[in-house]
C-alpha positions as CSV (number, residue, x, y, z in Angstrom):
1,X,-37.3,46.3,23.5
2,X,-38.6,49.5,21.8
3,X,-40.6,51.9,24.2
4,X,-44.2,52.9,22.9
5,X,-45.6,49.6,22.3
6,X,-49.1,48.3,23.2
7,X,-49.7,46.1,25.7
8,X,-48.2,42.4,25.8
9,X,-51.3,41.8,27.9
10,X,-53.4,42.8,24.5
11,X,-51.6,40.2,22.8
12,X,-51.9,37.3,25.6
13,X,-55.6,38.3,25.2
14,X,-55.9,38.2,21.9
15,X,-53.8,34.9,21.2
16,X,-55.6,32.7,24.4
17,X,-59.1,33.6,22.1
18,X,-57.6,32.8,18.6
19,X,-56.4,29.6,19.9
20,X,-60.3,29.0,21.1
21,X,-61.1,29.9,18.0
22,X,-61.9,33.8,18.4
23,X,-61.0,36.3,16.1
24,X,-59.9,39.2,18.5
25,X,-60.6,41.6,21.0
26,X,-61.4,45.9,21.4
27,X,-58.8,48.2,21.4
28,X,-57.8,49.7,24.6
29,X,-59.8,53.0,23.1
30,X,-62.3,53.2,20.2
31,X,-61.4,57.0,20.1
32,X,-60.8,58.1,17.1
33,X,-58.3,61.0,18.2
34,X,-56.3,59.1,20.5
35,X,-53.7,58.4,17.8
36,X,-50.6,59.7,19.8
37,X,-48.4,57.7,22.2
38,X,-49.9,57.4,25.7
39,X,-46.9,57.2,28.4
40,X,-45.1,54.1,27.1
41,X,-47.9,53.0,24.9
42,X,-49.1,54.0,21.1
43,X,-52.6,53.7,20.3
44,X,-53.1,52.6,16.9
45,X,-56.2,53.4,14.8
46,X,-57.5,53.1,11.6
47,X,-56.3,56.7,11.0
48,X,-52.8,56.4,12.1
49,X,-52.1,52.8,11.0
50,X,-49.4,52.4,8.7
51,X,-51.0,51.7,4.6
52,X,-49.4,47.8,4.8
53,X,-48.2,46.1,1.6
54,X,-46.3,43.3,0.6
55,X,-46.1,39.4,-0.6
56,X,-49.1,37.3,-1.4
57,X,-47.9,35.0,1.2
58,X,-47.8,37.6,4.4
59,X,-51.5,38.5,3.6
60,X,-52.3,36.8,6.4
61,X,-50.1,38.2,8.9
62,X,-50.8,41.2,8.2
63,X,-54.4,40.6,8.9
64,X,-53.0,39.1,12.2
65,X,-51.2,42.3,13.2
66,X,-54.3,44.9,12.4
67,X,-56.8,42.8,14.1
68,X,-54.2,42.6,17.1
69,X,-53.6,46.0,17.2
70,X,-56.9,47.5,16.6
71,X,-58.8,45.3,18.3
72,X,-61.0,44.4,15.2
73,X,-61.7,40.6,13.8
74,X,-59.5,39.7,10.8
75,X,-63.1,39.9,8.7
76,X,-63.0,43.8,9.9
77,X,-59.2,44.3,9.2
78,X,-59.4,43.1,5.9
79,X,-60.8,45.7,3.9
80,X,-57.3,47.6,4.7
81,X,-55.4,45.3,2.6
82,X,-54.6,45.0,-1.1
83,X,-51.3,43.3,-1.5
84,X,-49.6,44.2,-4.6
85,X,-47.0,41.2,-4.6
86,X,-42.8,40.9,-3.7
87,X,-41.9,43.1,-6.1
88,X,-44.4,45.4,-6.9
89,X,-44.8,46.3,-3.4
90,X,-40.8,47.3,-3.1
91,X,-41.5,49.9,-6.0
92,X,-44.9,51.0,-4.3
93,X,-42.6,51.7,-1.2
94,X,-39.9,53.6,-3.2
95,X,-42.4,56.0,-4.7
96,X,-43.2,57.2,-1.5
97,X,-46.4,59.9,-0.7
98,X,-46.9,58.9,-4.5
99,X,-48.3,55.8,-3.8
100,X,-49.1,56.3,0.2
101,X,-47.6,52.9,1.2
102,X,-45.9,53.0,4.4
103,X,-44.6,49.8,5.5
104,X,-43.6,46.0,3.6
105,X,-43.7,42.6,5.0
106,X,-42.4,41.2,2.6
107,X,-40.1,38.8,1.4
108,X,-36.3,39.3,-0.5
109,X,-36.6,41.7,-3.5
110,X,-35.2,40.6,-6.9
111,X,-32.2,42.4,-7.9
112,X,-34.1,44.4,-10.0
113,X,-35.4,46.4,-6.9
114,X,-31.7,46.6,-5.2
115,X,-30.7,48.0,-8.9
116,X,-33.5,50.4,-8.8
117,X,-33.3,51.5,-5.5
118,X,-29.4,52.1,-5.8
119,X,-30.0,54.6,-9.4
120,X,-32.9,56.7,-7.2
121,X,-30.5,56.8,-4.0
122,X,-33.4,55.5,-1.7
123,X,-32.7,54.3,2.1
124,X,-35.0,52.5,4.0
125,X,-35.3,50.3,6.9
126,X,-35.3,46.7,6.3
127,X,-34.8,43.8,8.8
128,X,-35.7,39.8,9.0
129,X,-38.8,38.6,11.1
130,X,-39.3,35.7,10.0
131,X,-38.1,32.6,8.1
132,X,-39.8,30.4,5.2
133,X,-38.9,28.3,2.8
134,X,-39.2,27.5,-0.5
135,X,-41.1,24.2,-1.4
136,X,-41.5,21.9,-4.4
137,X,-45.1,20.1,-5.0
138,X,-46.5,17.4,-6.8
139,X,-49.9,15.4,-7.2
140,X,-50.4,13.2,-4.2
141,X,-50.7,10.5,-6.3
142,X,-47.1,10.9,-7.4
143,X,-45.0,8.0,-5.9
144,X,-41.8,10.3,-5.6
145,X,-41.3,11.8,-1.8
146,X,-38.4,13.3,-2.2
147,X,-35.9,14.9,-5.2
148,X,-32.3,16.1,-4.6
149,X,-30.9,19.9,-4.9
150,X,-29.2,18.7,-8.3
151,X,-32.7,16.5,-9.8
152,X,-34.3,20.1,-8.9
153,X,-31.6,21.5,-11.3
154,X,-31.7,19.1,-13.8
155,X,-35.4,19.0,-14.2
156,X,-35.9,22.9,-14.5
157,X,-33.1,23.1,-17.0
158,X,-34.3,20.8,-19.2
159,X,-31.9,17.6,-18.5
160,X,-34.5,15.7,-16.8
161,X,-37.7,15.3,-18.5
162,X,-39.4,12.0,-16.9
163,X,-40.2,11.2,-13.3
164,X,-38.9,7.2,-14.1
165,X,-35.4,9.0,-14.3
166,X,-35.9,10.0,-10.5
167,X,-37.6,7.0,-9.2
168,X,-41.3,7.4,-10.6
169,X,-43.5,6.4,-13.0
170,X,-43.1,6.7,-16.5
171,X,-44.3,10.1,-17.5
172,X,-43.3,13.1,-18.6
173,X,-42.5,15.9,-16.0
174,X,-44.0,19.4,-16.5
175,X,-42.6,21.8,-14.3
176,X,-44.2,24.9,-13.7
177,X,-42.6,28.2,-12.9
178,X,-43.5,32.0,-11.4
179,X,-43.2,34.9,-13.4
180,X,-39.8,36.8,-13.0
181,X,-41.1,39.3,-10.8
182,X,-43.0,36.9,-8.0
183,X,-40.7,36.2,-4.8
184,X,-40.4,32.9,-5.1
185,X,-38.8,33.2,-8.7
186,X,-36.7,35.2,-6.4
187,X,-36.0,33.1,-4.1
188,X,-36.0,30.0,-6.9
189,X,-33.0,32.0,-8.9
190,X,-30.5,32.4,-5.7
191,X,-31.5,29.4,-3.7
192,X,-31.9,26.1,-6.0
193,X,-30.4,27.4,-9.6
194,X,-27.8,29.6,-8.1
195,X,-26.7,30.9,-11.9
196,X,-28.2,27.9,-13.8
197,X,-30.6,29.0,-16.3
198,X,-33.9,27.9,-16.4
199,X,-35.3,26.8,-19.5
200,X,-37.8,28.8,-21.2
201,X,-40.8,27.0,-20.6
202,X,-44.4,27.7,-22.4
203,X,-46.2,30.1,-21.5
204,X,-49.1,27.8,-20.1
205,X,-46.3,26.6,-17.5
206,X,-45.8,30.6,-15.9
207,X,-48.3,31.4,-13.7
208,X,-48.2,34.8,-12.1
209,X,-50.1,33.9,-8.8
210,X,-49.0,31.9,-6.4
211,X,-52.8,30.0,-6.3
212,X,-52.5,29.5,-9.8
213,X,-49.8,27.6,-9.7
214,X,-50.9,25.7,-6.5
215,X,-54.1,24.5,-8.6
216,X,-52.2,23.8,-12.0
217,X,-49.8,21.4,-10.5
218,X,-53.0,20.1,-8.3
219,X,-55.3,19.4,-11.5
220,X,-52.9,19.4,-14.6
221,X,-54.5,16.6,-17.8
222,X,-55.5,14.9,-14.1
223,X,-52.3,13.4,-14.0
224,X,-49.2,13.3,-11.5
225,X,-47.1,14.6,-14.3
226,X,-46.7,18.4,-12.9
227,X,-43.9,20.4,-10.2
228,X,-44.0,23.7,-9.0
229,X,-42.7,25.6,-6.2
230,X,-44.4,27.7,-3.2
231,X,-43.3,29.2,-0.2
232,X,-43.6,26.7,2.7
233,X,-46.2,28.8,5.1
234,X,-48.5,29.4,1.5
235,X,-48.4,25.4,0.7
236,X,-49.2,24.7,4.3
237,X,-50.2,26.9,6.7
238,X,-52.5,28.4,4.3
239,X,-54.0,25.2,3.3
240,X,-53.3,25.3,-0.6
241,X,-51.5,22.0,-0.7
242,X,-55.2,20.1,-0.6
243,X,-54.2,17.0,-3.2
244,X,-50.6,18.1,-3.2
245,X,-47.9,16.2,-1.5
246,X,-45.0,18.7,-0.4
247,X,-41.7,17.2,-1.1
248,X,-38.2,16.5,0.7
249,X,-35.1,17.5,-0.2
250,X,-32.1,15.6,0.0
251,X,-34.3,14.0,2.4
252,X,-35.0,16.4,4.4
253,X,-39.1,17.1,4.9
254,X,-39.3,21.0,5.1
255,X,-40.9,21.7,8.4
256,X,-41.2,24.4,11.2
257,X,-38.1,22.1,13.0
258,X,-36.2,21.8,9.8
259,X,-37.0,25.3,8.8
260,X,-35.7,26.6,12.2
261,X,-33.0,24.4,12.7
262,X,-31.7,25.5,9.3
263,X,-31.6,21.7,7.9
264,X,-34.2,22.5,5.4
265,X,-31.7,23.3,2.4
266,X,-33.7,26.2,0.6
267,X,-34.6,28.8,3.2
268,X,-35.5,33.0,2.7
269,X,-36.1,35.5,5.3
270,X,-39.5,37.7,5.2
271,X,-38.8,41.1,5.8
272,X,-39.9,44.6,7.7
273,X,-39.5,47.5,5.1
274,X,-39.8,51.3,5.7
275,X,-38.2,54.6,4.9
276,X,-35.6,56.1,6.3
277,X,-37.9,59.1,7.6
278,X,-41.3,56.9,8.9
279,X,-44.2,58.5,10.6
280,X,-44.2,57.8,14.2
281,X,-46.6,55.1,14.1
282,X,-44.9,53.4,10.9
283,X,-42.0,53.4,13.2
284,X,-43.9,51.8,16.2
285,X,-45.4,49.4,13.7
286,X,-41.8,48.5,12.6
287,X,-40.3,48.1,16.1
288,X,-43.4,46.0,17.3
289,X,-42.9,43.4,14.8
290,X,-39.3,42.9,16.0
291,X,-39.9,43.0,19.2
292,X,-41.1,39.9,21.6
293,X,-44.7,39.8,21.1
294,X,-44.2,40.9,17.6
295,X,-42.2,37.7,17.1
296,X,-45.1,35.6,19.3
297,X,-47.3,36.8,17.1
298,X,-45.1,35.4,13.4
299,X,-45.0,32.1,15.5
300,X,-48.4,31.9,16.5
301,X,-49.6,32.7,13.3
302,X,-47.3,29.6,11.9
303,X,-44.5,31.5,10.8
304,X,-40.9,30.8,11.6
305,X,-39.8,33.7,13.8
306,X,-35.8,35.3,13.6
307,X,-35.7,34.5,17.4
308,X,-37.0,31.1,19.5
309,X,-40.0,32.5,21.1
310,X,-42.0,30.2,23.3
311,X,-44.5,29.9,21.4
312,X,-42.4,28.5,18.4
313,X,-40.9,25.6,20.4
């Protein structure tokens, strides 16, 4: 483990209260200048912490970290965060004092960031903390539980067009997509379609927020006719799947278990992102994630951790 970290004791505190329902606890110091390390500890405060950014769908963790580590409630933490989205945040990152964002959690970048990153010769950091997955959705009302990889296939390119040709009623199937730029396009592309094309769907049927399309599939001509796709933690963990039903696939009902065990077909890693020069504290920030309570923390906050933490069995 990474010297300079703050207290694991800080983080037992802090997670006994959230599971009571608390939202956090004080900082070791409310002094504003103690923003250097302190024997084996780093004080973090809202003048040193790292300028966060990332996906829609690790809001919430983030929020979890900065109330952790400043000892401030999520409701006081939040004014620090203004997520601009996957990839967005990747080109936010790589303009550097430009844009004053320090560190991503975030999840795989299209390959339009890789190309990008490759013409302006940029290194970073960048490692897995976490795992999610993507998710399809339906109306609860629709009597189909679960759809295999090649229905998925077959209904976003256009070969299968009605839910009775996959064991539902007779209507017609409207399948919703992300923009190109949202992560789970991303993830979408390389993990179900793998080189299939999608078909070009109306515009009506893009939605460029992840709640957007949570609510259009929910509510669409109040029918069961509509699909989309989420990341697992966003349908569940966040609550958005109210009057959605979360599907299987090839029978297998995503899941922390499933997700961990790796049984769950369509998985994708969140990652850590800094620059290959951080500021001290960016680097602390980096390394704490990673490290054990870092990882109790991704658990805790219902997130599948890179490594089997207690609190994530």
């Amino acid at each position: 483990m990474k010297n300079r970290l703050v207290s694991s004791l800080l983080l037992a505190a802090v997670l006994i209260l959230a599971a009571c329902g608390a939202p956090g606890v004080s900082s070791n110091s409310s002094s504003s200048d103690q923003t250097e390390s302190q024997g084996t500890q780093f004080v973090f405060t809202r003048e040193n912490f790292p300028h966060l950014d990332g996906s829609t769908s690790t809001v919430p963790l983030a929020q979890a970290i900065a109330s952790v580590l400043l000892g401030e409630t999520r409701e006081e933490v939040s004014d620090l965060f203004d997520f601009s989205k996957t990839t967005q945040s990747y080109r936010m990152l790589m303009w550097g004092d430009e844009a004053g964002v320090d560190l991503l959690i975030a999840a795989e970048p299209p390959e339009i960031i890789w190309q990008e990153k490759e013409e302006q010769n940029i290194q970073w950091q960048m490692e897995p903390f976490a795992i999610d997955a993507l998710v399809f959705v339906v109306n609860a009302d629709n009597p189909v539980d679960s759809l295999t990889t090649e229905q998925i296939q077959q209904i976003y390119t256009g070969k299968i067009t009605n839910w009775s040709q996959v064991g539902g009623d007779d209507l017609p199937i409207i399948p919703f997509q992300r923009n190109e730029e949202a992560g789970s396009q991303t993830a979408m592309n390389k993990l179900v379609m793998k080189g299939l094309p999608m078909m070009d769907a109306p515009s009506d049927y893009v939605r460029g927020e992840m709640g957007d399309l949570i609510e259009a599939v929910s509510a669409y001509d109040d029918s069961p006719s509509a699909i989309g796709y989420t990341m697992y933690y966003y349908a569940n963990d966040m609550n958005m799947a109210d009057g959605l039903k979360i599907l299987a696939v090839d029978s297998v009902v995503p899941g922390g278990d499933t997700i961990r065990s790796g049984d769950y077909p369509f998985l994708n890693n969140y990652y850590v992102v800094c620059g290959e020069h951080p500021t001290e504290a960016t680097q602390v920030l980096y390394d704490w994630i990673l490290s054990d309570e870092g990882q109790e923390l991704v658990a805790h906050e219902g997130y599948v951790p890179v490594t089997a933490t207690e609190t994530a069995k």
